[in-house]
SETORFI-881931 format. One record per residue (C-alpha): residue in one letter; y negated, z negated, x negated. Coordinates in steps of 0.001 Angstrom, whole numbers. Example, Ala and Ser with C-alpha at 12.3 -4.5 7.8 and 13.67 -1.06 7.14 Angstrom:
BEGIN
rec residuo A v 4500 w -7800 u -12300 $
rec residuo S v 1060 w -7140 u -13670 $
This chain:
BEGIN
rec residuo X v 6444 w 18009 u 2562 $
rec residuo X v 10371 w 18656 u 2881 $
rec residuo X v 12783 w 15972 u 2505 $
rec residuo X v 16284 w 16424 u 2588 $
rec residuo X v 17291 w 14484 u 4650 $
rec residuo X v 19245 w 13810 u 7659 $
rec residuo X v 18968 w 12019 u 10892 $
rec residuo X v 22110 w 11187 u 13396 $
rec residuo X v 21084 w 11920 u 17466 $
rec residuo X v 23187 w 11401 u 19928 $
rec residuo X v 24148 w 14577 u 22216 $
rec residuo X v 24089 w 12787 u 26310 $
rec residuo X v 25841 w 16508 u 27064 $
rec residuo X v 28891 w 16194 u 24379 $
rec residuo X v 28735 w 12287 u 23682 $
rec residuo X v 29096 w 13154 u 20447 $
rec residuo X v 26157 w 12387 u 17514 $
rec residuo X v 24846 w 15001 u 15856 $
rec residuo X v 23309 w 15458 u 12741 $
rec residuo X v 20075 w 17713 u 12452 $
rec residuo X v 17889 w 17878 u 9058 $
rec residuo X v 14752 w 16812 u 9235 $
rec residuo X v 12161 w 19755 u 8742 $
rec residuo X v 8828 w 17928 u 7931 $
rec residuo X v 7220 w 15221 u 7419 $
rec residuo X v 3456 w 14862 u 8638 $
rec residuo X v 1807 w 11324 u 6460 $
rec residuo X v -979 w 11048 u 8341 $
rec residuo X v -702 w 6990 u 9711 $
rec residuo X v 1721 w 7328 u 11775 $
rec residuo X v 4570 w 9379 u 9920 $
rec residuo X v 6265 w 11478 u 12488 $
rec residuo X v 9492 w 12831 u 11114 $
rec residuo X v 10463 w 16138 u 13478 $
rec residuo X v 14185 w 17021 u 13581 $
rec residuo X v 13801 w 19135 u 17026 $
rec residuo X v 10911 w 18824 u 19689 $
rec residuo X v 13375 w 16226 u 21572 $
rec residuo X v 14464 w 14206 u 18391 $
rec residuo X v 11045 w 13079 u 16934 $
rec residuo X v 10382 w 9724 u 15899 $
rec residuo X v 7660 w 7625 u 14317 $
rec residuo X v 7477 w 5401 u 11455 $
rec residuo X v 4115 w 3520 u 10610 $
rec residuo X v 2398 w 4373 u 7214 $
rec residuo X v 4255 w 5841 u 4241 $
rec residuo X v 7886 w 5201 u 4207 $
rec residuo X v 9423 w 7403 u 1742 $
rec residuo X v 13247 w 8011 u 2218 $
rec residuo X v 14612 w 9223 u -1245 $
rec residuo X v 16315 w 13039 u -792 $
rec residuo X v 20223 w 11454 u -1152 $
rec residuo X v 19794 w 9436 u 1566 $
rec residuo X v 21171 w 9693 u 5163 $
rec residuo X v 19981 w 7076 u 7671 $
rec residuo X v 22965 w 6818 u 10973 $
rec residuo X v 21733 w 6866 u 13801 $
rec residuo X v 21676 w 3159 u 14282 $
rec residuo X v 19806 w 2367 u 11281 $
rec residuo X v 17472 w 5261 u 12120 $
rec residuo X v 16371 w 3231 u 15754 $
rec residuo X v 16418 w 29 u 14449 $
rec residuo X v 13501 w 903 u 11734 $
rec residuo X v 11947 w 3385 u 14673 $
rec residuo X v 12032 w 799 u 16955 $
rec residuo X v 10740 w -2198 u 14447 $
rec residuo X v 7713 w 9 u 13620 $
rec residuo X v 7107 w 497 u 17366 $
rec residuo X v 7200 w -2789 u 18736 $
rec residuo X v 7510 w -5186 u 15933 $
rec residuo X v 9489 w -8587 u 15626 $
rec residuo X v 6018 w -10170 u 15479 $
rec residuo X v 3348 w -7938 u 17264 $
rec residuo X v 3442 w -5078 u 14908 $
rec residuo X v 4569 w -2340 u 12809 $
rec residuo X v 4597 w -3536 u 9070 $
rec residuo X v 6542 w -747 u 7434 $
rec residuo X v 3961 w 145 u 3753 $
rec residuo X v 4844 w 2153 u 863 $
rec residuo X v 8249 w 1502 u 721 $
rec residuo X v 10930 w 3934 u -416 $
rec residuo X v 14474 w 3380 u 353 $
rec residuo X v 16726 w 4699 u -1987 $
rec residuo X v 20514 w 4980 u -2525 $
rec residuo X v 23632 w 7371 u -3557 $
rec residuo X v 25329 w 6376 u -305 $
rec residuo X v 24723 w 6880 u 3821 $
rec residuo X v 23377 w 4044 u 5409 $
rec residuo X v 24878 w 2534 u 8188 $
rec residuo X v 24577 w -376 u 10499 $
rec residuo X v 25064 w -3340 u 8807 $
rec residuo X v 22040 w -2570 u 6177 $
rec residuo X v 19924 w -1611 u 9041 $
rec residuo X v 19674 w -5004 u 9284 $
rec residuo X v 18520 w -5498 u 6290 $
rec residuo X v 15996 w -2703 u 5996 $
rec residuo X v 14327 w -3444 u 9434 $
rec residuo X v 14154 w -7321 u 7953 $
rec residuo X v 11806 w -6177 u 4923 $
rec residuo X v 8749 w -4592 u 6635 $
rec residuo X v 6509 w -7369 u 4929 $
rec residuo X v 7957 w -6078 u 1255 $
rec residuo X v 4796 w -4300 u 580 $
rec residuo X v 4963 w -1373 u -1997 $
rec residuo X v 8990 w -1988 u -2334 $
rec residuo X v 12096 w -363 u -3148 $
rec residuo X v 15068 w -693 u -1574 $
rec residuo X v 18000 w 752 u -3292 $
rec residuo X v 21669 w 780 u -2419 $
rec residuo X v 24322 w 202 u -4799 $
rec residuo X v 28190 w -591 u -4582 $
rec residuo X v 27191 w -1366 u -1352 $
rec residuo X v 24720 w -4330 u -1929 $
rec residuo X v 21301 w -4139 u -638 $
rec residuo X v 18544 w -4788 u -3982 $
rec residuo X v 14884 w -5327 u -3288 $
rec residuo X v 12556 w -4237 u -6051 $
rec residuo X v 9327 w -6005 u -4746 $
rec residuo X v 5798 w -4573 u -5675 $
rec residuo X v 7536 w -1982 u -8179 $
rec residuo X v 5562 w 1190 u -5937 $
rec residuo X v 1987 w -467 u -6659 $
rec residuo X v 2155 w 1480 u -10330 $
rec residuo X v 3861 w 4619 u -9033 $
rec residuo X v 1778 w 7517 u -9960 $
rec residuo X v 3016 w 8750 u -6326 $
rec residuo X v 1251 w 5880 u -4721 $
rec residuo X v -1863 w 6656 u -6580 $
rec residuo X v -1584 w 10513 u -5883 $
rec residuo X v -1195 w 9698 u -1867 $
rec residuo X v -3949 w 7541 u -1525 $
rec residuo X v -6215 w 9831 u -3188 $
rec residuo X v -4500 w 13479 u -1590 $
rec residuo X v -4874 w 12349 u 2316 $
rec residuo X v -8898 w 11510 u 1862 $
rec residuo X v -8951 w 15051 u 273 $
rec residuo X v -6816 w 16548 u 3605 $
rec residuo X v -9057 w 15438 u 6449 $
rec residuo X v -11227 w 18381 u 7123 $
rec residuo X v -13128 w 16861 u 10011 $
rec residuo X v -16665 w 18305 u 10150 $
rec residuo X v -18098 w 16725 u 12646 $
rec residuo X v -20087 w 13559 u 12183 $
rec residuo X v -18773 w 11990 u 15504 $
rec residuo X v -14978 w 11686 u 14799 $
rec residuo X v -12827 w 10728 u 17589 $
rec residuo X v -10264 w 9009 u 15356 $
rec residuo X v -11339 w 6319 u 12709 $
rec residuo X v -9494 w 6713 u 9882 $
rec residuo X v -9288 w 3890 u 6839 $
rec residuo X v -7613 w 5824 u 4038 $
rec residuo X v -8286 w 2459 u 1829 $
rec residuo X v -5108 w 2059 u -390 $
rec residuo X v -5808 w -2346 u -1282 $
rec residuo X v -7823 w -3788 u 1807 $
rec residuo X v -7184 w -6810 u 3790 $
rec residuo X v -3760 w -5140 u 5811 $
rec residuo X v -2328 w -4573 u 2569 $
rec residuo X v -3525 w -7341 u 495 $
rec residuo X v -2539 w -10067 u 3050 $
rec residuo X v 948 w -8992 u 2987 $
rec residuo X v 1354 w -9199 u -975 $
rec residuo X v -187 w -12343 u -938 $
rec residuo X v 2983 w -13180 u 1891 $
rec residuo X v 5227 w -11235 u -245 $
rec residuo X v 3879 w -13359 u -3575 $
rec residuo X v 3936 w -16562 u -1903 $
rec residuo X v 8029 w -15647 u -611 $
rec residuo X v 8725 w -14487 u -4535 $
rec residuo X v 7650 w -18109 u -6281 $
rec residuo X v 9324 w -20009 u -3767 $
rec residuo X v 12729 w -18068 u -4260 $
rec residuo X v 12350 w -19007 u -7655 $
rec residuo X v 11476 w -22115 u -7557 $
rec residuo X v 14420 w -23039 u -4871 $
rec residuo X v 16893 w -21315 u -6463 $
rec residuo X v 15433 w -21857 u -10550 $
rec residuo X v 13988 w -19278 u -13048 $
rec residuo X v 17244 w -19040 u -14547 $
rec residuo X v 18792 w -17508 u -11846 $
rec residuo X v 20067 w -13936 u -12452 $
rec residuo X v 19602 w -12398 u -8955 $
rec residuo X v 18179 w -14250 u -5812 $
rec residuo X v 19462 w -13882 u -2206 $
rec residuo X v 16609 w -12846 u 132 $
rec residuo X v 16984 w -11384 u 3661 $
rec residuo X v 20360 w -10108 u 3031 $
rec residuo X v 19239 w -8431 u -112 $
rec residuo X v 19547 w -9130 u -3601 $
rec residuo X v 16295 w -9823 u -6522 $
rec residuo X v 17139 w -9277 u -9839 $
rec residuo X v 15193 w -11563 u -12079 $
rec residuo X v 13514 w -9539 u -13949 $
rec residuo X v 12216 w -7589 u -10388 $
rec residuo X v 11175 w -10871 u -8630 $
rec residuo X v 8887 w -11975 u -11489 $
rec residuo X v 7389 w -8324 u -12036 $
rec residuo X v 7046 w -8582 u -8538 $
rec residuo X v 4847 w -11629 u -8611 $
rec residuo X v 2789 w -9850 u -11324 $
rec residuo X v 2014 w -6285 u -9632 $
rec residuo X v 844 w -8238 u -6632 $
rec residuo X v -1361 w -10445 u -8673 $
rec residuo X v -2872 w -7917 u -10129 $
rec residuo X v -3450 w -5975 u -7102 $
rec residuo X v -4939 w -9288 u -5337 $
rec residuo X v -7275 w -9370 u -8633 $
rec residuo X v -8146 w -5753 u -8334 $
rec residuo X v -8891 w -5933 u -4497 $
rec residuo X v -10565 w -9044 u -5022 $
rec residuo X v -12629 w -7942 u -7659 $
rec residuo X v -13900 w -4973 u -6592 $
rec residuo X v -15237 w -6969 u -3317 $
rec residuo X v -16846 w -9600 u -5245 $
rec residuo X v -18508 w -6793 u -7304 $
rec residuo X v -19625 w -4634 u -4505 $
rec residuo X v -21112 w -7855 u -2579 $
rec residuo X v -23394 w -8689 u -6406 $
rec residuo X v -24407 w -4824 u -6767 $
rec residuo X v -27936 w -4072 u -7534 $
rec residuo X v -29243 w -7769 u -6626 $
rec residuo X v -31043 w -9728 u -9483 $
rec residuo X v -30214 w -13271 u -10204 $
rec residuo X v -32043 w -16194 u -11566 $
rec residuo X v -29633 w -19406 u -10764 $
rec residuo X v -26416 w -19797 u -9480 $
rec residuo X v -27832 w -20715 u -6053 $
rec residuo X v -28736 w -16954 u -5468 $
rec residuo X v -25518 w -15782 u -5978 $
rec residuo X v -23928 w -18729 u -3996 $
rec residuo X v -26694 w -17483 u -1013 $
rec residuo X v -25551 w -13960 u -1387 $
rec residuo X v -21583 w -14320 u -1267 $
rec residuo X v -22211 w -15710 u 1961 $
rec residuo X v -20502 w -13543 u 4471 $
rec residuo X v -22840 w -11953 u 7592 $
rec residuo X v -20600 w -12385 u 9937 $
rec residuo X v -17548 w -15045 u 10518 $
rec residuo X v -15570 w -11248 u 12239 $
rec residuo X v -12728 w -10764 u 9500 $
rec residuo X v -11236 w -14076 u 9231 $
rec residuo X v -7515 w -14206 u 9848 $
rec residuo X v -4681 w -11637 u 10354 $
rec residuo X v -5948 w -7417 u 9830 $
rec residuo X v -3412 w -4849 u 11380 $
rec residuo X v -3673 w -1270 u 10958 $
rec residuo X v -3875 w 138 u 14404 $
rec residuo X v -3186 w 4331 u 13816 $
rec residuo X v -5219 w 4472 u 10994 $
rec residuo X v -8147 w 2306 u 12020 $
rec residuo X v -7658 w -475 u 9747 $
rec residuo X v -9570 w -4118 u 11797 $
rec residuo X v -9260 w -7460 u 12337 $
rec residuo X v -6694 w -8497 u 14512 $
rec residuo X v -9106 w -11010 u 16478 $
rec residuo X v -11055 w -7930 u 17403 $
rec residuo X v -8433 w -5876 u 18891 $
rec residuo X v -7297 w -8762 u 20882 $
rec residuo X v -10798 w -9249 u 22158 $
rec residuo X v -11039 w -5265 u 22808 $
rec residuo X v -7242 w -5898 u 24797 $
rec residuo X v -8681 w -9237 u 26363 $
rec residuo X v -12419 w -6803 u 27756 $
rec residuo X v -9727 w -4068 u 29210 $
rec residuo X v -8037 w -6502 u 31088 $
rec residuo X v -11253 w -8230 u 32457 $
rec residuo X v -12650 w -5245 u 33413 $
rec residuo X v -15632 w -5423 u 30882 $
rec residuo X v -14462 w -2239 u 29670 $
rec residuo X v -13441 w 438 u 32250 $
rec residuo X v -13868 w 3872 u 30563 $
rec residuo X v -12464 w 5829 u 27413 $
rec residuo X v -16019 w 6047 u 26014 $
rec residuo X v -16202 w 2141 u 26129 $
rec residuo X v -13044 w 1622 u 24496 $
rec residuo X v -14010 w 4234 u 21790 $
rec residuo X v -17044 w 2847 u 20899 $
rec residuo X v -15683 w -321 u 20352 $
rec residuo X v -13569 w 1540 u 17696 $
rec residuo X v -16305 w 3062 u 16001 $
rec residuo X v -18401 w 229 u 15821 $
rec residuo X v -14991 w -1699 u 13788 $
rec residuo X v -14684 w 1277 u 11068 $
rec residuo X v -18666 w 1173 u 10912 $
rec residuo X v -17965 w -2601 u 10150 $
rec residuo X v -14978 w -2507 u 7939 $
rec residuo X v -16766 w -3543 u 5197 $
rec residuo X v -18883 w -6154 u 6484 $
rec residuo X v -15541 w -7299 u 7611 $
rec residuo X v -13189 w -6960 u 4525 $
rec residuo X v -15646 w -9086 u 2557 $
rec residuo X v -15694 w -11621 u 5239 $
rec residuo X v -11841 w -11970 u 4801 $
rec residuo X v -11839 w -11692 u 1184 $
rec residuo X v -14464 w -14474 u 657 $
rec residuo X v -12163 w -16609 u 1850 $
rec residuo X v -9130 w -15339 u 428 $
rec residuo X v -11042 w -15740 u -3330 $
rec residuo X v -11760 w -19004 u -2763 $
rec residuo X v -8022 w -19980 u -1974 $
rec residuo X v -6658 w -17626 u -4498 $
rec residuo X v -8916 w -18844 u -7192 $
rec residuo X v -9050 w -22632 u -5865 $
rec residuo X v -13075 w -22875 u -5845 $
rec residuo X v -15357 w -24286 u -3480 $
rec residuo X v -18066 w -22436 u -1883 $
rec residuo X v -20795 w -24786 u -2778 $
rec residuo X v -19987 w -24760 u -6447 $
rec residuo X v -19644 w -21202 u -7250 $
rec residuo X v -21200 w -20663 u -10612 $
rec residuo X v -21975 w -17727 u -12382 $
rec residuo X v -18997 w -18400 u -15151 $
rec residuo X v -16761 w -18065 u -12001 $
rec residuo X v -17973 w -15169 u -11218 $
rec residuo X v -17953 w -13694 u -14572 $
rec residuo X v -13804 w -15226 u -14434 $
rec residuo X v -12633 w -13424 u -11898 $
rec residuo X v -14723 w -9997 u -12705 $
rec residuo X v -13055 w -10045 u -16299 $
rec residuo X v -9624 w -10539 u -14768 $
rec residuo X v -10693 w -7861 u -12248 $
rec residuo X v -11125 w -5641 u -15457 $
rec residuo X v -7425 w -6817 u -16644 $
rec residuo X v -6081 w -5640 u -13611 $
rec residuo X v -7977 w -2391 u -12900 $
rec residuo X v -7183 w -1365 u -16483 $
rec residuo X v -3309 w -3044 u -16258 $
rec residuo X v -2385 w -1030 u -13072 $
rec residuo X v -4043 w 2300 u -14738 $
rec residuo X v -1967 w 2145 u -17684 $
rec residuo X v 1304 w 1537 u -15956 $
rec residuo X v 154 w 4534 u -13580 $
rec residuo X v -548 w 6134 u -16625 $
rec residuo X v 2690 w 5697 u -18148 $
rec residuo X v 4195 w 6592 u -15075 $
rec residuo X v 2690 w 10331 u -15136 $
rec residuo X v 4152 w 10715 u -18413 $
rec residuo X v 8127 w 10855 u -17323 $
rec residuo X v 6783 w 13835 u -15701 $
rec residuo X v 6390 w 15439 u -19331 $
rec residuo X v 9568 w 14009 u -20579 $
rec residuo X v 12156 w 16275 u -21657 $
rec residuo X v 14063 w 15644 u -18956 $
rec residuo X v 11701 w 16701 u -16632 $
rec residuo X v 12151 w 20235 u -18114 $
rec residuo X v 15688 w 20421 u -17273 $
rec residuo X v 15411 w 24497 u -15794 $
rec residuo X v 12787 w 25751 u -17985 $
rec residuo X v 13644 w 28073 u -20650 $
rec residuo X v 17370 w 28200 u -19620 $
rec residuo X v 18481 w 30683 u -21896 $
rec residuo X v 15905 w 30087 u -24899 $
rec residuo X v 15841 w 27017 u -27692 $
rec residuo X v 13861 w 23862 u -27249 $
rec residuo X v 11071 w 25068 u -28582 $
rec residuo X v 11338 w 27962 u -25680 $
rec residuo X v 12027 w 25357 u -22970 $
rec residuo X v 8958 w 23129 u -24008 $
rec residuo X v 6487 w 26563 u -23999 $
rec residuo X v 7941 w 27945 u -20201 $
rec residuo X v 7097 w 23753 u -19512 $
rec residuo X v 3633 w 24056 u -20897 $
rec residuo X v 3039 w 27124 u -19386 $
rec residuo X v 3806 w 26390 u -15401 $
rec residuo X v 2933 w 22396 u -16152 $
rec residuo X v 280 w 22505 u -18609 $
rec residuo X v 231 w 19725 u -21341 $
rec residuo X v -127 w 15897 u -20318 $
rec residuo X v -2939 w 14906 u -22659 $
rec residuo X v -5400 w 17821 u -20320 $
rec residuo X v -3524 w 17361 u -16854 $
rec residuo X v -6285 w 16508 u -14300 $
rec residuo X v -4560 w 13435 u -13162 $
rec residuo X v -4361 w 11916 u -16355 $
rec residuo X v -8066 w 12762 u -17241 $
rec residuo X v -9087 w 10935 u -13758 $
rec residuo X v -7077 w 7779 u -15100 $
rec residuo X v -8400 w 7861 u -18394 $
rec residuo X v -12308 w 8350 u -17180 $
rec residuo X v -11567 w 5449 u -14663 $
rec residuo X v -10804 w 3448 u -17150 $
rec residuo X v -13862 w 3797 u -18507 $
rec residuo X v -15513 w 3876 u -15349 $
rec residuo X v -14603 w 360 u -14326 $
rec residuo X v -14363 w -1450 u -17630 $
rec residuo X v -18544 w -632 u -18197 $
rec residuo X v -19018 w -1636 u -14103 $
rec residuo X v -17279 w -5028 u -14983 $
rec residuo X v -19713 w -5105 u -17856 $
rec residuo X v -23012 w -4415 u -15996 $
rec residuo X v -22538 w -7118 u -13708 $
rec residuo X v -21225 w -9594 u -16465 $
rec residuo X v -24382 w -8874 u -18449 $
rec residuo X v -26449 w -8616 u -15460 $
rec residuo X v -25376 w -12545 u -15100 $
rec residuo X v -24275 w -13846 u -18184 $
rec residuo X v -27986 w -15854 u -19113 $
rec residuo X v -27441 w -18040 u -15584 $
């Protein structure tokens, strides 16, 4: 993947900063963005940098070393593209090494102000595309992998931080009124309009994520009362409660990496086999895990009690599971179709008529209504809206 793109390093020899492009860019949790073999740098998870961008040196360590150590334990940078006609120097370095909670954000410069477009990437049909192309790149044969990989796009890392990012969003606006035309966050601006979509994409990607938990925890399993589904939403284990952080692709519970730190240091672990085991055994449990978590987090979001769970609750939150699911497709699905626009054939038949220019488009692009991508959005549609509808039947006489 080529971005165009420059980086400022400093030459020791010269004292002078020089600017190298950078080459490639391997997305593969952690993003390692090569200039030379002695300039490379890593930044965690997906950070797309749009191609008119140049981050100065400065701005360039402070998000290097953010994702590195972290202001609070950890690097928190996820699907968020910065954007701008402009370089970017110091003083918005602040800014952009401030907003590593801003899941699935924008940041774009303009007249020099600093705008945060929170939540905006969740119906990008580039997000979509990623999380489905780096499954679809790990050719890993063998059975016994030494890294453990989560390539989930909505899981408990992600999920937790738009329900921070939500929370931040309604109490901007309720501080500072729904009126207000822009709000003042972090040394960055929200338009109004942004900061209430906001609040929307992530509630409908907590519904989705919550949703399809709820619906893979009831799968298969006959009910006669609303006891028996009360029994079965009980989680197996209380592991998953709490913060999740994504530690090079291995996606766990922050209690249990603590607890793997806490055995190193006591000795109860002393070999690399040890130590990788213990990482197997948390991807092998990532799902026992997430549901764990997102019990909990379904009882908050929704505000019910675990001891009065009924199956009209249940039935609730799977129809506005099917809202969301099919919501989020459609904006994806809109999305896709800019890239059929007539601006998007800007080169193609230079020298012929409209007509010309849509037929050379067709012919390298294809049409939209049979492009692959749209088909898969289109049968997923489907897809989901009839699993929503086996479960609410499966139910509905409780």
């Amino acid at each position: 993947m080529n971005i165009d793109m420059r980086i400022a390093h400093g030459d020791p020899g010269s004292g002078k900063d020089l600017l190298h492009p950078v080459e490639h860019i391997v997305i593969a949790r952690p993003i390692i963005l090569c200039a030379r073999p002695e300039a490379q740098d890593i930044l965690d998870r997906a950070v797309a940098v749009g191609d008119d961008v140049r981050l100065d040196r400065p701005v360039a360590e402070r998000l290097f070393m953010r994702c590195r150590s972290g202001a609070e334990g950890g690097a928190d940078l996820v699907r968020r593209i910065v954007i701008g006609r402009r370089d970017v120097h110091v003083d918005p370095a602040h800014v952009l090494a401030r907003h590593v909670d801003d899941a699935f954000s924008y940041l774009i410069e303009q007249q020099n102000t600093t705008y945060l477009v929170p939540g905006v990437n969740l119906r990008s049909v580039g997000t979509i595309r990623d999380a489905q192309k780096w499954p679809k790149r790990d050719k890993r044969k063998d059975p016994n992998r030494l890294d453990q990989i989560n390539y989930n796009l909505l899981s408990p890392y992600t999920i937790q931080k738009m329900m921070k990012g939500r929370s931040i969003l309604k109490e901007l606006r309720k501080v500072s009124g729904e009126t207000s035309e822009t709000y003042s966050y972090q040394s960055a601006k929200i338009k109004n309009s942004s900061l209430n979509n906001g609040i929307r994409f992530y509630e409908t990607a907590i519904h989705k994520f919550l949703g399809n938990s709820l619906i893979k925890r009831l799968e298969e399993v006959r009910f006669s009362s609303d006891e028996e589904i009360r029994a079965r939403l009980i989680p197996d284990t209380e592991i998953g409660t709490g913060e999740w952080v994504d530690i090079s692709g291995l996606i766990a519970p922050k209690s249990e990496i603590e607890k793997l730190m806490a055995d190193i240091e006591s000795g109860i672990l002393t070999n690399v086999d040890q130590i990788h085991d213990r990482f197997v055994e948390m991807h092998r449990n990532y799902y026992t895990y997430e549901w764990t978590w997102a019990y909990g987090k379904m009882l908050e979001f929704y505000n019910l009690r675990s001891d009065e769970i009924t199956a009209k609750d249940v039935i609730a939150i799977v129809k506005k599971w099917q809202e969301a699911v099919v919501g989020l497709d459609k904006m994806v699905y809109a999305d896709a179709k800019k890239e059929f626009s007539l601006s998007a054939m800007t080169g193609f038949g230079a020298d012929g008529s409209r007509e010309e220019m849509e037929q050379d488009f067709e012919q390298v692009r294809g049409v939209f209504e049979s492009n692959p991508f749209v088909t898969a959005v289109l049968q997923h549609i489907e897809a989901k809206t009839a699993l929503g509808n086996e479960l609410i039947e499966r139910i509905a006489s409780i």
